[in-house]
C-alpha positions as a printed Julia matrix, in Angstrom:
606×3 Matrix{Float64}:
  34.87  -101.85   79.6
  34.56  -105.29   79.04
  36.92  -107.9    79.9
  39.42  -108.68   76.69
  39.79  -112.24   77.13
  36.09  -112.97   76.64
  35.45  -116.3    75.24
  39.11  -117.75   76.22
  38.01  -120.11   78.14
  38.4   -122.95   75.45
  41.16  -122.29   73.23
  42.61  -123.62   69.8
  46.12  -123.17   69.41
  46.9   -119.71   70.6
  43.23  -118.3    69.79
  40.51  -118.44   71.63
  37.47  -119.96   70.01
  36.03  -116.83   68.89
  39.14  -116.71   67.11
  41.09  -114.25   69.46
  44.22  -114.19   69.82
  45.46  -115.77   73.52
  48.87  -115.25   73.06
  51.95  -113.81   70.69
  52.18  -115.33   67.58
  55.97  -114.47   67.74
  56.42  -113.57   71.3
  54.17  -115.78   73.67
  53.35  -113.0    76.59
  53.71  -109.95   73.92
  51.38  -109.36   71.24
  52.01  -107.0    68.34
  50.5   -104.28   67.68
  48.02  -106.31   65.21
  47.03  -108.52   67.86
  46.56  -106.14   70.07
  43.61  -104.19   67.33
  42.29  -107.74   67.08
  41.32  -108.17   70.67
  39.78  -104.39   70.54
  38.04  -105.3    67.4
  36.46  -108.46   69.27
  35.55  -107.01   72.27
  34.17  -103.72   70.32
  32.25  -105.98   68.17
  30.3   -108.09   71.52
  29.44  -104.52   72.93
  28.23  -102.33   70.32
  25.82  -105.59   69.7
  24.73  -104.9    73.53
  21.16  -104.03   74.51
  20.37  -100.22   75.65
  19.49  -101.4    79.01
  22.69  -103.6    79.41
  24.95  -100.62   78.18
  22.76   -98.14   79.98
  23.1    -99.98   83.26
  26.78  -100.86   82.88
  27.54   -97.11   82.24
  25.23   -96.54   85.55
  27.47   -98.24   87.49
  30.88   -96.94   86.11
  29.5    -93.3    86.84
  28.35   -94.34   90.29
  32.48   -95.77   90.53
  33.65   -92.29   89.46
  32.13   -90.89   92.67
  34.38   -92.62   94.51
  37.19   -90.89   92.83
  35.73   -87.21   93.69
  34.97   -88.46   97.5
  38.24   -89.89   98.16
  40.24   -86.94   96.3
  38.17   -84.23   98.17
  38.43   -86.37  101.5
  42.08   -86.86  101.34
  42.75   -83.03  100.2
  41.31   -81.78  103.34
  43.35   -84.35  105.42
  47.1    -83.52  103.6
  48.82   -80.31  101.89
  50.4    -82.67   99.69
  48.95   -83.16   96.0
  50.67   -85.91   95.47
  49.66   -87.39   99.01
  45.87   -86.3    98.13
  46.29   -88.03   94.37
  46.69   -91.3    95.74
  43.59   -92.86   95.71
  42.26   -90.64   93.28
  42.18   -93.74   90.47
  40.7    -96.14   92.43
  36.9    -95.45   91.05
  38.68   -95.82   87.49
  39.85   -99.12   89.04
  36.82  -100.89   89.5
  35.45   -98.87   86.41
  38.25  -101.17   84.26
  38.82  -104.3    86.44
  35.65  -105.09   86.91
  34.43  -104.11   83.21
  32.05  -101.13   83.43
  31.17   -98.95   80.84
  32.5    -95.67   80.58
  32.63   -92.83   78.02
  36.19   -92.23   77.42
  37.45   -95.73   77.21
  34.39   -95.86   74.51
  36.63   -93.8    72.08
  38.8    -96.61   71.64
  36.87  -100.01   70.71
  34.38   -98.72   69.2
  35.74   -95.99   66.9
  37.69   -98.72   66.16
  35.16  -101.27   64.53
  33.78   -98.45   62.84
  37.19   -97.2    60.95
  36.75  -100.7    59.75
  33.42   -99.94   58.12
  31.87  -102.79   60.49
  29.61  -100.51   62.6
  28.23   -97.56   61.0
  28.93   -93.52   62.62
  24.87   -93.86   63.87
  25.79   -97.15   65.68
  28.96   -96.13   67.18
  26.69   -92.37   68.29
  23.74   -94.44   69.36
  26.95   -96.67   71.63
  28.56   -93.62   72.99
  24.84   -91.43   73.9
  23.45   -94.3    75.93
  26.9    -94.47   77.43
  27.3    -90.88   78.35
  23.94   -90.98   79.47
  24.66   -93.59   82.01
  28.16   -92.0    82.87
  26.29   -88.55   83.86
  22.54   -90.62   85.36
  25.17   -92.29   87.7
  27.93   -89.22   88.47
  24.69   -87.1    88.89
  23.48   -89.6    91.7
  26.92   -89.84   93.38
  26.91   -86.23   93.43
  23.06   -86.1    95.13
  24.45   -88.58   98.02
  27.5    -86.97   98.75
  25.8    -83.34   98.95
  23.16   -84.51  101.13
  24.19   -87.63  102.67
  26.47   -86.89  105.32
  29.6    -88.78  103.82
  31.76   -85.72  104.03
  33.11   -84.33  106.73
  32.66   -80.28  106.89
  36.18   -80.15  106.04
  36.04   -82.3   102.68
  32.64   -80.63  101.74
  35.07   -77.46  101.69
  37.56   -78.83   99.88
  35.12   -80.18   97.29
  33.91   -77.08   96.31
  36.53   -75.46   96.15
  37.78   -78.46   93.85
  33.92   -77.76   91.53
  35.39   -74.24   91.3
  38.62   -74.31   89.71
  37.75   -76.48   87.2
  34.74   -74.11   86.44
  36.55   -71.26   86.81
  39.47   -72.52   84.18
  39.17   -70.98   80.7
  37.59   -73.11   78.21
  40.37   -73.56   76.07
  42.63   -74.67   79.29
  40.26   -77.15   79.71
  39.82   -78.36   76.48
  43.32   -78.65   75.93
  43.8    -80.61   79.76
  40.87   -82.59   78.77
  42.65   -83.66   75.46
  45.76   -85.37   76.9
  43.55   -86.75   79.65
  41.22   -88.32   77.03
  45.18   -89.43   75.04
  45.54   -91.18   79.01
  42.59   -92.89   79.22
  42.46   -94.3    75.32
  45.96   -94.85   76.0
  45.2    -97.5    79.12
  42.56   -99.5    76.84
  45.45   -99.86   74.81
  47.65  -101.49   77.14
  44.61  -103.18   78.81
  44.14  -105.32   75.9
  47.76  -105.58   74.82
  47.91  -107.18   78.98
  47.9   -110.62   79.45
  46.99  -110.83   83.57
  45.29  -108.68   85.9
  47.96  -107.48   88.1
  49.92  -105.75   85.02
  46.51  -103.73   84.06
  46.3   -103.21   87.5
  49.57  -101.24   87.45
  48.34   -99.73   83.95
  45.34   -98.29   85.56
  46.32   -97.61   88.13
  49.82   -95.11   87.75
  47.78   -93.75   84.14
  44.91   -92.39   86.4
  47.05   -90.96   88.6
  48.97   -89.1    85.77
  45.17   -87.3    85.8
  44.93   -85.39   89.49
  48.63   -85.06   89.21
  48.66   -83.53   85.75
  46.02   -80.9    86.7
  44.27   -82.54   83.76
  40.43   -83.1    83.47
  38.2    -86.18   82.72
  34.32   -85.39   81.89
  32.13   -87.96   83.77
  34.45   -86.78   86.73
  33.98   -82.85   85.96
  29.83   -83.7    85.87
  29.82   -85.21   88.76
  32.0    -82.09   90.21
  28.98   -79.8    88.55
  26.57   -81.56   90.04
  27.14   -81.49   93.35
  28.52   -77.63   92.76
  25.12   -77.09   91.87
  23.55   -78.18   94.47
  25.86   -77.08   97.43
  27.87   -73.9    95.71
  27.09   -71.0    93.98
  26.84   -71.55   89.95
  24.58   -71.25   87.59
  23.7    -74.71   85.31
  25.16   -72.85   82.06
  28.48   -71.96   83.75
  28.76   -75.66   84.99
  28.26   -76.95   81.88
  28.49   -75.12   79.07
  31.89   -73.43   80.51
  32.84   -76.82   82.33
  31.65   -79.83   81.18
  31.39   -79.65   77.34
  35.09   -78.35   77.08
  36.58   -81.16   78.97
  33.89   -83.84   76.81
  35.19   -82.52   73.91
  38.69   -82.51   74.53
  38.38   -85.81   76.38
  36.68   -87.28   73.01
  39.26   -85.33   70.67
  42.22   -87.14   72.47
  41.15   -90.0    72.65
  39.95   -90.63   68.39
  42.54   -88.86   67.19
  45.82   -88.56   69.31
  45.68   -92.57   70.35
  42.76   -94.89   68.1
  43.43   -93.03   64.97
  47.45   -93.08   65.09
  47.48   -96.71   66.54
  45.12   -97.6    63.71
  47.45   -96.64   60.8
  50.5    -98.23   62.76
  48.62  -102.14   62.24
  49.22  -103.6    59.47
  46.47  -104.84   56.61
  46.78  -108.2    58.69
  45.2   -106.29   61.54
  41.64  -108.36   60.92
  43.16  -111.6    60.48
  40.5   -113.28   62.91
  37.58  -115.54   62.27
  34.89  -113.78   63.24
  35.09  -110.93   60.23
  36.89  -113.94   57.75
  35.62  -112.5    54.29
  33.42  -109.91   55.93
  31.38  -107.78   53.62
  32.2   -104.31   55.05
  29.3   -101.44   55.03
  28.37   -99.55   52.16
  29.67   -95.57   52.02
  26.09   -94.75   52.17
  25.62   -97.27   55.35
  28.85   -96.58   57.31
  27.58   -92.8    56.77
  23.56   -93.33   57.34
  22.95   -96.43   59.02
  19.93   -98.38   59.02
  18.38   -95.24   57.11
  20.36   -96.77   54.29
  20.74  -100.68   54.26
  22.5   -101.6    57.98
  24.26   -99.81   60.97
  26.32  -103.29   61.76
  27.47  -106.21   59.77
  25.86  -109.43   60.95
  27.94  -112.27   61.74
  27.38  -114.06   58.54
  25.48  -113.01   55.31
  25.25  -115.38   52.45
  23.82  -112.89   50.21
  25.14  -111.2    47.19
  24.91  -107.94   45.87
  21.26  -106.99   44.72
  21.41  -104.92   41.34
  17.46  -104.48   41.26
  15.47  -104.65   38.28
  13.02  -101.98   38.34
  10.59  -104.33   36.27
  10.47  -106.99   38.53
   8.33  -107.8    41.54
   9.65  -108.68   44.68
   8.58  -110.57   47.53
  11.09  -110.88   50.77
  10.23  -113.85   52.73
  11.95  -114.42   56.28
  11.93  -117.5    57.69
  13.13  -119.13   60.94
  13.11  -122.97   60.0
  13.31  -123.47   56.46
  11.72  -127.22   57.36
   8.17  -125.74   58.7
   7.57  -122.51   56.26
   7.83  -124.37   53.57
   3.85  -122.76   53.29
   5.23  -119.6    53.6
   7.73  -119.51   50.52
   4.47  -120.98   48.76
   2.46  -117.81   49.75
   5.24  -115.62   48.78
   5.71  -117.61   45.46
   1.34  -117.25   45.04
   2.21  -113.44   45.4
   4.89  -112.62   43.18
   3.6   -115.13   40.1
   0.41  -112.06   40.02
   3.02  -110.12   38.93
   4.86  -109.93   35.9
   8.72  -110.68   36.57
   8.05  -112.28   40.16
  10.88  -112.6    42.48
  10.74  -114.32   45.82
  13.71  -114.41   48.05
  13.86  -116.49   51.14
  16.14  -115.68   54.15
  16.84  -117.67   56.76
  17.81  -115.81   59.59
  19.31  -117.32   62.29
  19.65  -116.0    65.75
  22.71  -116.5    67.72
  22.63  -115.45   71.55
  26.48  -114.03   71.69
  27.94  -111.59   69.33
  30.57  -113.6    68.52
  30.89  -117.04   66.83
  33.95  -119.27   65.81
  34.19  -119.64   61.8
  33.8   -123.15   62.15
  30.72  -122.56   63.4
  29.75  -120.39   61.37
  30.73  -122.49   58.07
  28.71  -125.13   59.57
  25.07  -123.37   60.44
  25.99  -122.15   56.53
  26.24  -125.49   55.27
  23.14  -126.62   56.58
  20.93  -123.39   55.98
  22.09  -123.91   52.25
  20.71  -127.6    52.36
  17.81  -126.53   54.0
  17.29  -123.96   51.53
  17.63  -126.1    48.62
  14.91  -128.2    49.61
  12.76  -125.13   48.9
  13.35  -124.91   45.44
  11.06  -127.59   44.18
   8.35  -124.55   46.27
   8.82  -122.96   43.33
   8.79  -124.68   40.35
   4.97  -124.29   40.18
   5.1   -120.97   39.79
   6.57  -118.5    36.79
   9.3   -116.95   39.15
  12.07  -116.52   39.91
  13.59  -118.03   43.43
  16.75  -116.97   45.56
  17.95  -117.65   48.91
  20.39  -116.53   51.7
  21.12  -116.82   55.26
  21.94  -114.2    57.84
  23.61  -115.37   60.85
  23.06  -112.43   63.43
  22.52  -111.59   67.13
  20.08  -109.31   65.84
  17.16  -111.17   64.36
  13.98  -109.11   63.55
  16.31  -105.83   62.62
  17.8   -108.23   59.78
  14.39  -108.27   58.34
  14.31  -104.39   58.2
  18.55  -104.11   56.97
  17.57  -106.81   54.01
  14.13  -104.99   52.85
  16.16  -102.14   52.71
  19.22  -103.77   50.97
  17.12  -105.69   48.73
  13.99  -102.88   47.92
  11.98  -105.46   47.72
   7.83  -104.75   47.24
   6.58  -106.94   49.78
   7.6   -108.58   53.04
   6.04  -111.82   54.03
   6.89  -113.29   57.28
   5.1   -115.8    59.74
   3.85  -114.7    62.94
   4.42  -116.84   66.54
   6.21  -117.78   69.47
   9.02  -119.72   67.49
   9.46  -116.76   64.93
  11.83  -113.41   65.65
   9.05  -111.27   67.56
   9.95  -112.8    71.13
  13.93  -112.09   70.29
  13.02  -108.45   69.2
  11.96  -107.37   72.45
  15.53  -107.49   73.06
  16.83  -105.38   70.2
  15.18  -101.86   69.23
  11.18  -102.13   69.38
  11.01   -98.88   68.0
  12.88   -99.57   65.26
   9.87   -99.78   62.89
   8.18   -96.4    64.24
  11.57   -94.22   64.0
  12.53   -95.44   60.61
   9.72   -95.58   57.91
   8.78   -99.01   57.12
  11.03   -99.98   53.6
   8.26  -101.73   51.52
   4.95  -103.33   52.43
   4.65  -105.91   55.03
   2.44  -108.86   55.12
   2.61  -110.95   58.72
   0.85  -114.22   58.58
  -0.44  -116.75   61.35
  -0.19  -119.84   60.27
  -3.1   -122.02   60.13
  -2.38  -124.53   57.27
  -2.86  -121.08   54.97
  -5.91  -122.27   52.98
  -6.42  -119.35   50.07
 -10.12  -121.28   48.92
 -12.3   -118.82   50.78
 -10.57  -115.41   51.67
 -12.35  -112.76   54.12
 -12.05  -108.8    53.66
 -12.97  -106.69   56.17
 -12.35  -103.14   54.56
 -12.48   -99.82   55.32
 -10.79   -96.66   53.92
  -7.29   -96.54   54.47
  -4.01   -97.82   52.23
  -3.65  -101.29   54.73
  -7.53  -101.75   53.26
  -6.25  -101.25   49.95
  -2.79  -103.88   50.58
  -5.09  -106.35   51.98
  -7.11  -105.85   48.79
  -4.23  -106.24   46.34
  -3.35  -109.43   48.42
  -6.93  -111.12   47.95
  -7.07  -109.79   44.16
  -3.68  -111.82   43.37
  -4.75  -114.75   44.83
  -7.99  -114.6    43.47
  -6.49  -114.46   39.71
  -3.79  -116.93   40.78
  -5.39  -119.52   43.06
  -8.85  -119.37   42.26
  -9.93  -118.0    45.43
 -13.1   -116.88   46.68
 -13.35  -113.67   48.38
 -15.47  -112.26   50.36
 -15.25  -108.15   50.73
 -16.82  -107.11   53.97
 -18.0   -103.62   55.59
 -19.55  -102.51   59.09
 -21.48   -99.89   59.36
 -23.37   -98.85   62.94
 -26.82   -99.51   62.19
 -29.4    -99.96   59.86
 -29.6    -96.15   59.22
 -26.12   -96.44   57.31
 -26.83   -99.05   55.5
 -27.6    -97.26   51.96
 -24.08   -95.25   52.71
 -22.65   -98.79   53.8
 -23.36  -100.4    50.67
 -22.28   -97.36   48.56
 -18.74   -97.4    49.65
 -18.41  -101.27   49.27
 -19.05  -101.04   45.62
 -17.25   -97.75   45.14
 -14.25   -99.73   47.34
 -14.77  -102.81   45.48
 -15.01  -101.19   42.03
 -11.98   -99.04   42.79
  -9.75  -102.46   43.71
 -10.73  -104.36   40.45
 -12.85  -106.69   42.07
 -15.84  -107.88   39.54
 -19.0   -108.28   39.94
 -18.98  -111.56   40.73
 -17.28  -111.51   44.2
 -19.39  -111.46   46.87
 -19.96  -108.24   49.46
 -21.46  -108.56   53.06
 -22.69  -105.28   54.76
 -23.07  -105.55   58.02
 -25.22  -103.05   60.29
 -24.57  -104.15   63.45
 -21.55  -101.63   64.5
 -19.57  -104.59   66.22
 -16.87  -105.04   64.42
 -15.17  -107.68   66.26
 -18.08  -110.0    66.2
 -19.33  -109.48   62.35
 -15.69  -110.75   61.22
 -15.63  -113.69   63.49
 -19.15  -114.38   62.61
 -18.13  -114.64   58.85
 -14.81  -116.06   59.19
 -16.51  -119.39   60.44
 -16.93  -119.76   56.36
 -13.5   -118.62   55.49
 -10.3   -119.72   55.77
  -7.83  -117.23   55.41
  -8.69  -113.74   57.56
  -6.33  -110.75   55.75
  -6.65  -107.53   58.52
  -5.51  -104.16   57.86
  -2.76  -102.44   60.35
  -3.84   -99.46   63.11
  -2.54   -95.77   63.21
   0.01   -96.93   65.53
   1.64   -99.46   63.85
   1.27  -103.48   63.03
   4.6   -104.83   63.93
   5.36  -102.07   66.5
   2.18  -104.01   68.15
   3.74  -107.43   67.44
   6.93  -106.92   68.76
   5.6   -105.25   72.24
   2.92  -107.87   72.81
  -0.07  -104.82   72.44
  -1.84  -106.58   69.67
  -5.38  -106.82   70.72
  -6.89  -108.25   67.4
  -8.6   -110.63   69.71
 -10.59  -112.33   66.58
  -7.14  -113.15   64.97
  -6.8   -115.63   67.97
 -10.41  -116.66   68.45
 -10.68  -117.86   64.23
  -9.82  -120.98   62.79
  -8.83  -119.37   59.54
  -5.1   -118.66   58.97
  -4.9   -114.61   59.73
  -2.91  -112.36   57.63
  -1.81  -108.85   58.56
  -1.17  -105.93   56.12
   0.75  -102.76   56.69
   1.88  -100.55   53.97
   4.37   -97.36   54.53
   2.82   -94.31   55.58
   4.66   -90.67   56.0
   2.73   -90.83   59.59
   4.89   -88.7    61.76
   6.58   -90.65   65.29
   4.04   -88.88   67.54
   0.58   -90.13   64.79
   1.9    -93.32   65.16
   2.5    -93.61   68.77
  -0.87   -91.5    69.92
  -2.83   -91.31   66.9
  -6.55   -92.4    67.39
  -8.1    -91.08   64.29
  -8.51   -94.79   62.42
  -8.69   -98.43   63.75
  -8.56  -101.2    61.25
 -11.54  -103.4    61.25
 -11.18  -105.89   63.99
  -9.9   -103.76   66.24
 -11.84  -102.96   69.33
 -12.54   -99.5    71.27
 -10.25  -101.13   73.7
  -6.96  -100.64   72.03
């Protein structure tokens, strides 16, 4: 659990500068029950924004504290008759769980659940939150349990004592448990509660500390604690892993999860008041769609950025659109002009430009935010005269977000538009990415056709096509075909075959290919019988100067984002280099594995 006066440090009034509230608006040291929800809401919204491996590793940790719950209760059972003697140190793993602001599972039915009730994370987001944190909870109970079965840190005694404490709880009727397990989830919701609603460390202290001890005392049953019991049951008693779990564990998860949503976050919920998100941080907040807060990213977003300029998108199914990212509105300027070149081959062209801006914490003061706003819209202005050259039609909007390259996905989705074209570099939102979900674009099918370019003053004069049989073939053709009819470009198709023995079948498909595209006679076609691929493109693209290259079986951008693009001509030409990838229904496992078809530049060693 994180700490609830994140980002106090420098405060305005009686709000921190995240907008926070420091201390009572009416009271000083008490804060209402609004205030209270606001402080959740903030905290819920910097971890739910958290990395997999920060959660992950924070959960680690809190399940490795909860052994030291089991060892000390076990250890101080065999030394004393007395429960309540034996109870006594029992919460002192849920101590440093909260104090020191670990995660664990069923304080996550509190902040979380909470954001999404508001519609501000959707129910994927808050499952994707609470799995990695479960997993951690269990990874690190289910270490603790390893150690203290073969480690030597209990005495014969305690080992007694602690399985006979793995066998009541197993041997307690499911519906016991789940009922024990629901007022000991109503406990532990209960102390977030307070936590937040705390203003110094000694008083949550106290909290946690006499509320955990209502567990042991209570006969009641918490679920990270109850795996950890399982575990080491398993591997020093006498139970089977279906017994342990399925009779044990899942009970006391459920019930722990059940009291926790709806005996403590969904009654203290409906006690705020509609003044409940009165902070700066959600200030005019457009709140997830039905189909979003439902879906997720499988439908538009799974989490509302921290600023989003755009409006809603009633999309003409007429029109042509062309989505164009951008980092720095000052240097893709180029960019919105190859977008622009695009959509004008189209009747009704669209381009929209979004410029997304990262922010490294997941929360930002509204002043802030009203400022980077400001000057995004000036910035964006500056585009407009882009263009005027062109018969379309132009729009802009800025995202301010934590989660950069995902934005791209959540606005193709929320926007449908036809084509994606973003720039490709060190300064763009591929380095950030590695820190958000790199698998986003394999698990969810990509939402329109994507066109990455490297930048290299993005001459369209002389254009080469390396094709081959496949739909990225057919996108890059498209591409070249517009800006043919639009620019006046030259373009040069091009095919490689293994050797001279092909070349009759060579030259055969590059018509049929070329024919099939709309490409006249007039354009000119290379055949190439060499069977190096690699070396035939960089050969002709010392006459070009724009390279378009079609995507592999296992994904373009999936290769962008992890650094395993091995197009090793895109870096060795001087011509700017554009990658195509259009939507396939390629399963996970063809995407990740697949070797059936390489796109032409790609060598034998990808």
């Amino acid at each position: 659990m994180s700490n609830p006066d994140r980002g106090s440090a420098e405060s305005h009034g009686d709000r921190s500068e995240s907008g926070v509230p420091t201390s009572g608006e009416v009271v000083p040291d008490r804060f209402s029950s609004d205030e209270v929800f606001q402080r959740i809401v903030a905290d819920a919204d910097h971890e739910i924004t958290s990395d997999a491996r920060e959660l992950f590793f924070s959960a680690l940790a809190g399940g490795l504290a909860i052994t030291i719950t089991f060892l000390l209760y076990a250890s101080m059972s065999a030394q004393t008759d007395s429960s309540v003697v034996a109870s006594l140190l029992y919460p002192l793993g849920f101590v440093y769980i909260i104090i020191g602001g670990y995660q664990l599972y069923t304080e996550n039915t509190l902040p979380p659940v909470a954001l999404t009730l508001e519609r501000l994370a959707s129910i994927p987001a808050l499952l994707r939150h609470w799995l990695i944190v479960l997993a951690g909870n269990f990874a690190g109970g289910g270490i603790g349990a390893i150690v203290l079965a073969f480690g030597g840190v209990l005495d014969p005694d305690a080992m007694v004592v602690a399985v006979d404490i793995a066998e009541k709880g197993v041997a307690t009727p499911p519906a016991a448990l789940f009922f024990k397990a629901v007022f000991a989830g109503l406990i532990v919701a209960g102390v977030v509660w307070m936590n937040f609603a705390a203003r110094d460390t000694i008083s949550r202290l106290v909290i946690v500390y006499l509320a955990f001890l209502a567990i042991p005392l209570g006969n009641l049953y918490h679920s990270v604690v109850s795996f950890t019991e399982v575990v080491f049951l398993l591997l020093v008693g006498d139970v089977s892993l279906a017994a342990g779990l399925g009779g044990f564990v899942v009970p006391v998860l459920v019930g722990n999860t059940v009291g926790g949503v709806v005996l403590v976050t969904i009654v203290n919920y409906y006690q705020t008041s509609e003044r409940r998100l009165e902070i700066d941080r959600f200030e005019q907040m457009r709140r997830l769609s039905s189909r979003e807060w439902i879906l997720g990213s499988l439908a538009g977003r799974s989490y509302v950025p921290i600023a989003d300029t755009v409006e809603d998108i009633v999309r003409d199914p007429d029109s042509y659109r062309v989505l164009v990212p951008i980092a720095n509105p000052r240097t893709e300027s180029q960019l919105i002009d190859l977008g622009c070149r695009l959509a004008a081959g189209e009747e009704q062209g669209v381009v929209h430009a979004v410029h997304i801006v990262q922010t490294p914490d997941g929360l930002t003061d509204s002043q802030r935010v009203r400022q980077i706003n400001r000057e995004s819209e000036r910035l964006l202005a500056d585009l407009d005269h882009v263009a005027e050259g062109y018969d379309v039609a132009f729009e802009s909007s800025t995202i301010v977000s934590s989660r950069s390259f995902e934005e791209v996905f959540d606005r193709a989705r929320r926007t449908r538009p036809d084509l994606v074209v973003m720039g490709w570099g060190e300064d763009r939102f591929w380095k950030s990415a590695r820190a958000e979900r790199p698998l986003d674009e394999l698990t969810n099918k990509l939402p329109c056709d994507f066109l990455v370019v490297k930048d290299r003053g993005l001459d369209c004069s002389k254009i080469l096509l390396p094709v081959a049989r496949g739909a990225d073939s057919e996108l890059g053709g498209e591409v070249a075909r517009t800006l043919q009819a639009v620019a006046g470009a030259e373009v040069e198709l091009l095919h490689v075959v293994d050797d001279e023995a092909e070349r009759d079948i060579g030259e055969s498909f590059l018509d049929a290919w070329a024919d099939e595209q709309g490409f006249g006679a007039d354009v000119r076609r290379t055949l190439d019988t060499s069977g190096d691929v690699e070396a035939a493109i960089e050969e002709r693209a010392t006459e070009s100067t724009m390279l378009i290259l079609g995507a592999t079986d296992r994904g373009l951008l999936f290769r962008l984002v992890t650094d395993s693009l091995h197009f090793s001509v895109a870096h060795h030409v001087d011509a700017s280099v554009l990658l195509a990838e259009r939507p396939s229904d390629r399963s996970l496992r063809d995407r990740l594995f697949s070797r059936g078809r390489r796109s032409e530049g790609e060598t034998e060693a990808d």
